[in-house]
Structures are given as structure tokens and as C-alpha cells.
PDB file as gemmi writes it, atoms N, CA and C in Angstrom:
CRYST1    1.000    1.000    1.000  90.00  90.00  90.00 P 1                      
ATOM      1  N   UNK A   1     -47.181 154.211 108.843  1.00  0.00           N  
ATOM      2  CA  UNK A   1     -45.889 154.884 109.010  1.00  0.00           C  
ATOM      3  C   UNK A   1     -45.495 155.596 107.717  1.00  0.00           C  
ATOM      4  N   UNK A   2     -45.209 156.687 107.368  1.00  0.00           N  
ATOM      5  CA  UNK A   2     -44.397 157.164 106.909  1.00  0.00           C  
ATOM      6  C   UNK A   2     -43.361 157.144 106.268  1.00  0.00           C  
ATOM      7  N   UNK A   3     -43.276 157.012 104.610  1.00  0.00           N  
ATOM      8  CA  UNK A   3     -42.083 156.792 104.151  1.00  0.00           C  
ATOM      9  C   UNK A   3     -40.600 158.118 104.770  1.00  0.00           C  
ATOM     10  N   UNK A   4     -39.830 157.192 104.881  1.00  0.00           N  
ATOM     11  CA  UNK A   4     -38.270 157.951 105.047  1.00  0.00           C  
ATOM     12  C   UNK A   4     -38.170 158.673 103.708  1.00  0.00           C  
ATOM     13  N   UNK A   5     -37.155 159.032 103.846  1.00  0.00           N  
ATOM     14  CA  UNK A   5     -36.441 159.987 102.344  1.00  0.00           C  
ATOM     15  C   UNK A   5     -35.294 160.356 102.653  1.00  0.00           C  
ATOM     16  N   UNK A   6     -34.846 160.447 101.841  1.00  0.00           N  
ATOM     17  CA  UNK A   6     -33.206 160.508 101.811  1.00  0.00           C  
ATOM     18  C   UNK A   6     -32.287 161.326 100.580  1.00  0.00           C  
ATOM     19  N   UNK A   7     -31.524 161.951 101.446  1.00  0.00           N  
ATOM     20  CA  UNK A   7     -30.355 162.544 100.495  1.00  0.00           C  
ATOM     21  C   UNK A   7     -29.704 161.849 100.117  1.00  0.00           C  
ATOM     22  N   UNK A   8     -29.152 161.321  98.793  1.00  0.00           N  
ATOM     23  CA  UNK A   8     -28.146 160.931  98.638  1.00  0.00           C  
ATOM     24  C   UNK A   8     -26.818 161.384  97.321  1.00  0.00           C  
ATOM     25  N   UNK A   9     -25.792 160.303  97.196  1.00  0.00           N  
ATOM     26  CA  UNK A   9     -24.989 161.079  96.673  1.00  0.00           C  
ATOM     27  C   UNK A   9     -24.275 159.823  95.493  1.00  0.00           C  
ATOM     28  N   UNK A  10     -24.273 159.752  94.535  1.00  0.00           N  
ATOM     29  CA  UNK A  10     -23.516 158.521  93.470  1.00  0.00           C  
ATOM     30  C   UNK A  10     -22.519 159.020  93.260  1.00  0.00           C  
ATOM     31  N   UNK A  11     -21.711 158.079  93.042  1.00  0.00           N  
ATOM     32  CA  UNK A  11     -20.454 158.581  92.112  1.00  0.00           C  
ATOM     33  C   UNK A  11     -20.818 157.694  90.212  1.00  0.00           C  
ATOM     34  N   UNK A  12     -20.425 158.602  89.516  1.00  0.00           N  
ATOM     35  CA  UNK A  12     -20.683 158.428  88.286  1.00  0.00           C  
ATOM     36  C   UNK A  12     -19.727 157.788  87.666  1.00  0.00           C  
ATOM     37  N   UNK A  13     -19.674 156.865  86.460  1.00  0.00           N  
ATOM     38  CA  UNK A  13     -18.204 155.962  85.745  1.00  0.00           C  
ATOM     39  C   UNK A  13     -17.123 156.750  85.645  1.00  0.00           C  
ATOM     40  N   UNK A  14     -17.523 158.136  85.181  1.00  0.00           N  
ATOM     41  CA  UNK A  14     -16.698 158.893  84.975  1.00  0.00           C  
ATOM     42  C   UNK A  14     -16.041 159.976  85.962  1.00  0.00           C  
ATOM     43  N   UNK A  15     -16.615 159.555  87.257  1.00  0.00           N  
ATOM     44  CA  UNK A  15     -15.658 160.033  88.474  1.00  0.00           C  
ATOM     45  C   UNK A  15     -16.451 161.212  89.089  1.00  0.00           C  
ATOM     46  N   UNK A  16     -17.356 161.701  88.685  1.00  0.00           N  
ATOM     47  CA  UNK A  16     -17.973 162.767  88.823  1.00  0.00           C  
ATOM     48  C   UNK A  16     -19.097 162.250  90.145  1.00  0.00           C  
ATOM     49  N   UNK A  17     -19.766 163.315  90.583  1.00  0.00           N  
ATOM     50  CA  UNK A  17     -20.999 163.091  91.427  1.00  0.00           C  
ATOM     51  C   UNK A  17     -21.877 163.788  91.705  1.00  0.00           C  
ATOM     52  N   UNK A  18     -23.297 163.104  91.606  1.00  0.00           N  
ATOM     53  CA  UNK A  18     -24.383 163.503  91.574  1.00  0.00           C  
ATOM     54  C   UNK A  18     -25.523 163.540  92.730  1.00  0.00           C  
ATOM     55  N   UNK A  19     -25.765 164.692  93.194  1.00  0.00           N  
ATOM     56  CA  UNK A  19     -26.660 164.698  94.456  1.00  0.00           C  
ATOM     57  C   UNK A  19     -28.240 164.851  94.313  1.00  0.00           C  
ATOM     58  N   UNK A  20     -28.988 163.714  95.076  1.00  0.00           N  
ATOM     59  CA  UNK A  20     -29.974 163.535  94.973  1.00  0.00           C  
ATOM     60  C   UNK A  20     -31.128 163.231  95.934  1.00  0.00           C  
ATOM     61  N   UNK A  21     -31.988 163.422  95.890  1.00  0.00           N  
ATOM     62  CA  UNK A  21     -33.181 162.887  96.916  1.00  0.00           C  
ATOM     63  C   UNK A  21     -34.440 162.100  96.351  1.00  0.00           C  
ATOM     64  N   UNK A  22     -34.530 161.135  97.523  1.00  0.00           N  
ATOM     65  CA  UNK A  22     -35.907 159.842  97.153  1.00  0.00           C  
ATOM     66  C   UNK A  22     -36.324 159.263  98.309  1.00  0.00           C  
ATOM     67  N   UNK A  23     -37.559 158.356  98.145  1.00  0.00           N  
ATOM     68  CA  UNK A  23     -38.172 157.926  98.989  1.00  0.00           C  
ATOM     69  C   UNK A  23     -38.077 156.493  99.500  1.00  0.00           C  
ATOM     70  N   UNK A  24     -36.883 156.241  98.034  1.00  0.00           N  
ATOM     71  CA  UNK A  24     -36.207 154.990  98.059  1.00  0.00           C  
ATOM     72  C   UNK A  24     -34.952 154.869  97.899  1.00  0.00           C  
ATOM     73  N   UNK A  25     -34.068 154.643  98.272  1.00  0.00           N  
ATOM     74  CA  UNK A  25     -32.903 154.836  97.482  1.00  0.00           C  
ATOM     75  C   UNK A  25     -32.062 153.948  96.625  1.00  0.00           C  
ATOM     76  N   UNK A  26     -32.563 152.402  97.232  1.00  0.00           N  
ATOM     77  CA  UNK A  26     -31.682 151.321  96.614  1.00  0.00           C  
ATOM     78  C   UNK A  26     -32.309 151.269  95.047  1.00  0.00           C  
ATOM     79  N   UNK A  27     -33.959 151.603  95.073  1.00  0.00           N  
ATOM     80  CA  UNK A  27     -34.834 151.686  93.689  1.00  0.00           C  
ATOM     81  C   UNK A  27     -34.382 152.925  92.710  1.00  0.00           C  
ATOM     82  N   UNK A  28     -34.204 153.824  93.788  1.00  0.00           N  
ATOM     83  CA  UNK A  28     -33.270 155.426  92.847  1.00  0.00           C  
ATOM     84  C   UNK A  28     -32.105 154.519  92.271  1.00  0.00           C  
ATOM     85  N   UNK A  29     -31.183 154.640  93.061  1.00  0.00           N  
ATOM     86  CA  UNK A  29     -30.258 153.664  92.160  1.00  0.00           C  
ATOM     87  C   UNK A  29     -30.475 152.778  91.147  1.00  0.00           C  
ATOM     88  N   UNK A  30     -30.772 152.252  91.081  1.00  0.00           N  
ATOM     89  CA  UNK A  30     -31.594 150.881  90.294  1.00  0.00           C  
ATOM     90  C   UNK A  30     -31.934 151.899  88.759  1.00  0.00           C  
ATOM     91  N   UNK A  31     -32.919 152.566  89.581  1.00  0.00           N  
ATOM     92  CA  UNK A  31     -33.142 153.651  88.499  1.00  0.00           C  
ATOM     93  C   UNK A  31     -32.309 154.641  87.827  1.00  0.00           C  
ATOM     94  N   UNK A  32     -31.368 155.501  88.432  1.00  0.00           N  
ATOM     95  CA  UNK A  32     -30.216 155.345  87.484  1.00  0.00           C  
ATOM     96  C   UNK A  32     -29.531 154.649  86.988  1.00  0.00           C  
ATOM     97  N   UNK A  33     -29.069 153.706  87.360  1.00  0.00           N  
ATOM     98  CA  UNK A  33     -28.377 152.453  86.601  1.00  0.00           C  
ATOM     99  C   UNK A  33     -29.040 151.866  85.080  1.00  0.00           C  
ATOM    100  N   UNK A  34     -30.330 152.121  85.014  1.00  0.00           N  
ATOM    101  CA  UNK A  34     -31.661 151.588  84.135  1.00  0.00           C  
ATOM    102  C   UNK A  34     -31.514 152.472  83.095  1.00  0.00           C  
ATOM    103  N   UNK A  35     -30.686 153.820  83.288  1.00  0.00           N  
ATOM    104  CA  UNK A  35     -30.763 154.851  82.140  1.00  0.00           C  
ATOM    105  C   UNK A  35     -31.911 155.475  82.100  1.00  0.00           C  
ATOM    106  N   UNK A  36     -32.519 155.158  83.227  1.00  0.00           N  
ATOM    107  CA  UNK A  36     -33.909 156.055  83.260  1.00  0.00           C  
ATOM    108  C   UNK A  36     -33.692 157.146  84.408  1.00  0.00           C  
ATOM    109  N   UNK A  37     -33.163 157.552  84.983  1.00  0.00           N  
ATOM    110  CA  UNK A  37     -32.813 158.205  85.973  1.00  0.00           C  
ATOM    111  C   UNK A  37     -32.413 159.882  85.662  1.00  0.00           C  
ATOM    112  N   UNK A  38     -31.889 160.612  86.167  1.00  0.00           N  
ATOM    113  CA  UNK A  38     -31.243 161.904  85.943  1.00  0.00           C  
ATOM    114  C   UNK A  38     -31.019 162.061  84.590  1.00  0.00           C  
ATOM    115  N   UNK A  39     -31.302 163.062  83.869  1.00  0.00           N  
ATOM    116  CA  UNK A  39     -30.866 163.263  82.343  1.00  0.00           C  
ATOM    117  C   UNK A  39     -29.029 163.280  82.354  1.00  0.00           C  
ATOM    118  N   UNK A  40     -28.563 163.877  83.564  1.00  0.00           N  
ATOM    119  CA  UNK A  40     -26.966 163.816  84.155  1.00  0.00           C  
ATOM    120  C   UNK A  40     -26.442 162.526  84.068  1.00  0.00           C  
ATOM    121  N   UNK A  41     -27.094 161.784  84.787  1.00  0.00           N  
ATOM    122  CA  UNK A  41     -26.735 160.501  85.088  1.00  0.00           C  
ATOM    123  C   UNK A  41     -26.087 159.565  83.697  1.00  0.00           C  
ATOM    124  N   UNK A  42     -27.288 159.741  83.097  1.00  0.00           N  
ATOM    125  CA  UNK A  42     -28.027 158.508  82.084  1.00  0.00           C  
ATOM    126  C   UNK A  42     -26.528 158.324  80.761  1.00  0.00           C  
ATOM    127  N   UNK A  43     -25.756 159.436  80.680  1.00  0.00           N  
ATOM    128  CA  UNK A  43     -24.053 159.052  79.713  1.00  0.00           C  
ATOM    129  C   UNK A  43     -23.589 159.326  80.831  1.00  0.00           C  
ATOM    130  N   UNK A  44     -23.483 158.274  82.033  1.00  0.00           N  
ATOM    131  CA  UNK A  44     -22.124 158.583  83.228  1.00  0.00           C  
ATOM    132  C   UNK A  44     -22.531 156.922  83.980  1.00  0.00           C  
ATOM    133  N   UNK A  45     -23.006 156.296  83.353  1.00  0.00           N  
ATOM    134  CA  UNK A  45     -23.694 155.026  83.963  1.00  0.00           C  
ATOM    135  C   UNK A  45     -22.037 154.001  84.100  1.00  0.00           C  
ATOM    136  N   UNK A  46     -21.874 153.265  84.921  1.00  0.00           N  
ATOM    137  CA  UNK A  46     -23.105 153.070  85.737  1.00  0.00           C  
ATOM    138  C   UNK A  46     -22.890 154.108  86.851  1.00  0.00           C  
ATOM    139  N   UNK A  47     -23.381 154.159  88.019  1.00  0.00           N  
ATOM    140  CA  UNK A  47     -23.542 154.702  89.205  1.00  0.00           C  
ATOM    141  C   UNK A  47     -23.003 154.050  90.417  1.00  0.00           C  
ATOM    142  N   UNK A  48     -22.236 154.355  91.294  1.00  0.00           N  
ATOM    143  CA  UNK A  48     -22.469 154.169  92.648  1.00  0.00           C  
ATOM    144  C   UNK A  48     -23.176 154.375  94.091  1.00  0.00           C  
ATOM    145  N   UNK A  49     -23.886 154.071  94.822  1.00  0.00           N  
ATOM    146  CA  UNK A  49     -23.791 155.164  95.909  1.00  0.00           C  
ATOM    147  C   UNK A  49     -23.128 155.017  96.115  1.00  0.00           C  
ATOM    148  N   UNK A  50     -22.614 156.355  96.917  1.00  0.00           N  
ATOM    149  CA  UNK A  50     -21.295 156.574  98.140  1.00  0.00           C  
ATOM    150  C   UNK A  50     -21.670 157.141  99.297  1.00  0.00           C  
ATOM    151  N   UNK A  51     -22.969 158.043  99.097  1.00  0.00           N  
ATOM    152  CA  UNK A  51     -23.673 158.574 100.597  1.00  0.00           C  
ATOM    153  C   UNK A  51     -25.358 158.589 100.675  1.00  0.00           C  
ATOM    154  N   UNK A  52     -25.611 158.562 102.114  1.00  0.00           N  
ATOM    155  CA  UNK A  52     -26.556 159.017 102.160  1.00  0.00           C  
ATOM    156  C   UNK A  52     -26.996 159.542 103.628  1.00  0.00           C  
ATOM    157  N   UNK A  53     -28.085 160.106 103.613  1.00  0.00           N  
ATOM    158  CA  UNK A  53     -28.563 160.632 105.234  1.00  0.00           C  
ATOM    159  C   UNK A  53     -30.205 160.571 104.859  1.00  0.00           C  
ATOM    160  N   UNK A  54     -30.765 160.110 105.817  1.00  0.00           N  
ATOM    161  CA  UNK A  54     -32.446 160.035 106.170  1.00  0.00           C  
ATOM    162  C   UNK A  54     -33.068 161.074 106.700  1.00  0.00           C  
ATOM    163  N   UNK A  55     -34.131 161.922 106.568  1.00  0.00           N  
ATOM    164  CA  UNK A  55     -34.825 162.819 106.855  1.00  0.00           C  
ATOM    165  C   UNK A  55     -36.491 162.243 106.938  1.00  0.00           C  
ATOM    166  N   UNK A  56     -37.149 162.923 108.062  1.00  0.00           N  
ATOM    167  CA  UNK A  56     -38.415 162.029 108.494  1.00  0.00           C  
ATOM    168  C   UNK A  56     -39.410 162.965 107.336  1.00  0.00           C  
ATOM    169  N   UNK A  57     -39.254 164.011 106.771  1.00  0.00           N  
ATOM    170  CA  UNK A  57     -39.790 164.899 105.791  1.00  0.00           C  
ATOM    171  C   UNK A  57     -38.920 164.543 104.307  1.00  0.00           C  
ATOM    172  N   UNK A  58     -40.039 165.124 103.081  1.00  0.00           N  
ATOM    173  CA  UNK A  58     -39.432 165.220 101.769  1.00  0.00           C  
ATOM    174  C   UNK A  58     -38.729 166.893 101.728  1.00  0.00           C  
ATOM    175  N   UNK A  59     -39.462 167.840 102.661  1.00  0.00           N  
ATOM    176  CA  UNK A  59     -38.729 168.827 102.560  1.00  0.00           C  
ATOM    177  C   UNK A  59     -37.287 169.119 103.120  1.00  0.00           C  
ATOM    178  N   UNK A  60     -37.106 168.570 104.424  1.00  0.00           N  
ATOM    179  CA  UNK A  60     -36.024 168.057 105.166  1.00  0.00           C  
ATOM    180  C   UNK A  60     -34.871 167.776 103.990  1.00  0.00           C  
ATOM    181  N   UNK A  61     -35.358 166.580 103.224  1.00  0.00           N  
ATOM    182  CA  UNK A  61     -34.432 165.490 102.341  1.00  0.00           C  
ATOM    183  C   UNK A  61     -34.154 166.641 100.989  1.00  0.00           C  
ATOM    184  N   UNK A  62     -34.597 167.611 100.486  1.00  0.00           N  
ATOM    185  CA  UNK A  62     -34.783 168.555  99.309  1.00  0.00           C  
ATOM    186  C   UNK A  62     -33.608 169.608  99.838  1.00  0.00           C  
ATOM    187  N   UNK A  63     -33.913 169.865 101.064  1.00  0.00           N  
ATOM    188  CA  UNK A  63     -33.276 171.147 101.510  1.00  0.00           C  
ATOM    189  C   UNK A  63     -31.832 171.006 101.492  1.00  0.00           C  
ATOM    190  N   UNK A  64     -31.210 169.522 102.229  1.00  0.00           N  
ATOM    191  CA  UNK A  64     -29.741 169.351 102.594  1.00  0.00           C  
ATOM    192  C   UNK A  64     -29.688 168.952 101.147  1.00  0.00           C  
ATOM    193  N   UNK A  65     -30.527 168.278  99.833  1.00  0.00           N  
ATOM    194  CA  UNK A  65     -30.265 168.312  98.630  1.00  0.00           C  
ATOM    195  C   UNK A  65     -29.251 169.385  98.027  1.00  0.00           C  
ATOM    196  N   UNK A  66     -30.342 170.346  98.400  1.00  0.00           N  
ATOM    197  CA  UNK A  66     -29.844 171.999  97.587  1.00  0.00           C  
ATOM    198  C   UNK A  66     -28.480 172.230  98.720  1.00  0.00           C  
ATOM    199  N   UNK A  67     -28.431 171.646  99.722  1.00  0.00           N  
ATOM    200  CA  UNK A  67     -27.465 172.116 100.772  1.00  0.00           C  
ATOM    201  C   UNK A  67     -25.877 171.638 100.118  1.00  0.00           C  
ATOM    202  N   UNK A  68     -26.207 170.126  99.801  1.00  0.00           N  
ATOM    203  CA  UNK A  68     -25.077 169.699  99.343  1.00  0.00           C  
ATOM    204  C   UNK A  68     -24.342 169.986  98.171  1.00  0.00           C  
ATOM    205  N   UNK A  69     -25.507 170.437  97.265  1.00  0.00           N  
ATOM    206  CA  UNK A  69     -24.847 171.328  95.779  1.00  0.00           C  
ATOM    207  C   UNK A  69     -24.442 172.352  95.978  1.00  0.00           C  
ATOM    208  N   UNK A  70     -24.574 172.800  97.303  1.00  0.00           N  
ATOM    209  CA  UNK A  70     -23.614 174.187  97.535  1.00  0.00           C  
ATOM    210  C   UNK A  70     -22.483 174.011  97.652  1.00  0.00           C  
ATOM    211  N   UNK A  71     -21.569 172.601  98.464  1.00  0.00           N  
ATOM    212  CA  UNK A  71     -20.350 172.248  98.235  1.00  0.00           C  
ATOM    213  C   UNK A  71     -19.646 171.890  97.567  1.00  0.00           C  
ATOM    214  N   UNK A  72     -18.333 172.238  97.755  1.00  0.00           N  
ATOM    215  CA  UNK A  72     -17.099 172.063  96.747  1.00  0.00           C  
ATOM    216  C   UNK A  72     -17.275 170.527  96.480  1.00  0.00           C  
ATOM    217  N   UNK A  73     -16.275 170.696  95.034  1.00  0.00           N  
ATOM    218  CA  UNK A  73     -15.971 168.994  95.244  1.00  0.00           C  
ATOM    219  C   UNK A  73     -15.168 168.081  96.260  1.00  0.00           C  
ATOM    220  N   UNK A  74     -14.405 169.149  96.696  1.00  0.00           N  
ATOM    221  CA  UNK A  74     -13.410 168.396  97.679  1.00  0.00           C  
ATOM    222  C   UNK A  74     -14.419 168.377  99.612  1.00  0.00           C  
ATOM    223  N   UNK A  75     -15.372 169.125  99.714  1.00  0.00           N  
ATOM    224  CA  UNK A  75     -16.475 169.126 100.667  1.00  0.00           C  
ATOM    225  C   UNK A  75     -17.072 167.758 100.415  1.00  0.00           C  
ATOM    226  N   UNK A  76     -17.884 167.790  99.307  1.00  0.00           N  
ATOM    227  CA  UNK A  76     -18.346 166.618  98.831  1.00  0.00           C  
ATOM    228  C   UNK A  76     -17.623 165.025  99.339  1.00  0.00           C  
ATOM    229  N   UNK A  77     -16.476 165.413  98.967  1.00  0.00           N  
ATOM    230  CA  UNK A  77     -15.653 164.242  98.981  1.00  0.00           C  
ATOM    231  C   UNK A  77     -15.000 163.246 100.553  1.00  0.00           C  
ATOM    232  N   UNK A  78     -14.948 164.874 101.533  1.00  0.00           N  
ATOM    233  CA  UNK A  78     -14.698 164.837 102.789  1.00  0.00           C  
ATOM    234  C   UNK A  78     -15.759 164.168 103.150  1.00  0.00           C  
ATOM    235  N   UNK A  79     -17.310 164.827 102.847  1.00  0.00           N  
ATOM    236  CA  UNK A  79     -18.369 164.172 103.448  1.00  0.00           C  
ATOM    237  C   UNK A  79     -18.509 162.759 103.404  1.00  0.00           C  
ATOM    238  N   UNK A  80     -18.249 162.434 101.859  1.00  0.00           N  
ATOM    239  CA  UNK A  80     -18.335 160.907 101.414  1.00  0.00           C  
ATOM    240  C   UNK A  80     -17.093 160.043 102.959  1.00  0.00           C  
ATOM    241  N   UNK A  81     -15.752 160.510 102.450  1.00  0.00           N  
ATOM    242  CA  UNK A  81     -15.223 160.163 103.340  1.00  0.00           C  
ATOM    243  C   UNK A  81     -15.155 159.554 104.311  1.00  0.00           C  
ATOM    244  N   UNK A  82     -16.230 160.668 105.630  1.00  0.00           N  
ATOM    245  CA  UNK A  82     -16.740 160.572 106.413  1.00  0.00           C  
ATOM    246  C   UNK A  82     -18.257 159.356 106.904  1.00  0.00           C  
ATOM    247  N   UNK A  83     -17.929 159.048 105.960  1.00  0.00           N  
ATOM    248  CA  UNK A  83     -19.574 158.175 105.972  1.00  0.00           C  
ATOM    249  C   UNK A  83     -19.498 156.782 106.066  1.00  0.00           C  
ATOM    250  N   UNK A  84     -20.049 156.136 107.135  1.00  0.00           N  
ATOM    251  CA  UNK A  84     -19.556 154.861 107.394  1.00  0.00           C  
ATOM    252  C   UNK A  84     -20.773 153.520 107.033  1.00  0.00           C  
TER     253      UNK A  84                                                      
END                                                                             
């Protein structure tokens, strides 16, 4: 089977948020949290997630990546919102 992949989305200490894609996500996390993660990330530690969505492709999971950095912060925020 096929690894999943996933978009996802942290919120940073400093309130900010960072959109991302992996093949893992609880280990992405982990991995930002570690200071090894995003050069963004790594002075905004620790991290939260707050979203995510699964894609059966890495291109799938890349695309709504770039999709979601197209939105506002307050888009962003609706989405989070929205996410149960």
C-alpha cells in the first residue's frame, strides 16, 4: 500500500502559520518541534497542528500546498476553523 500524504498547517508560538506537506505528519511535527524542521519554523517553536487533509498522491498533497499559500490569513484561519 501506498504511503498517504498530507497537507498540513501549524500554528507557530508566535501566532503565525505555516503550510506544509509530508508523508507523515505526526513525525513532521515532531520534526519541527526538534528544530530540525522548516528554516521558518525552527525561531517560532514550538508548533501546533491545527489542520490537515490527505491526498492518495505527493503531487495531489504539493499542489493544495501551493493552494493554501495562496490564502489570506483570515482564509487560512476560516479553514482551520472549519476542521474537525
Amino acid at each position: 500500500m501506498d504511503k498517504m500524504n498530507y497537507t498540513y498547517i501549524v500554528r507557530c508560538s508566535d501566532g503565525t502559520l505555516y503550510t506544509g506537506w509530508t508523508t507523515d505528519v505526526e513525525r513532521r511535527v515532531r520534526t519541527h518541534n526538534s528544530g530540525k524542521g522548516s528554516k521558518y519554523t525552527r525561531s517560532r517553536l514550538p508548533v501546533t497542528l491545527v489542520y490537515y487533509e490527505t491526498y492518495p498522491t505527493r503531487q495531489e498533497a504539493m499542489r493544495r500546498e501551493w493552494e493554501i499559500k495562496q490564502l489570506t490569513r483570515e482564509e487560512k484561519k476560516r479553514l482551520i476553523a472549519d476542521f474537525v
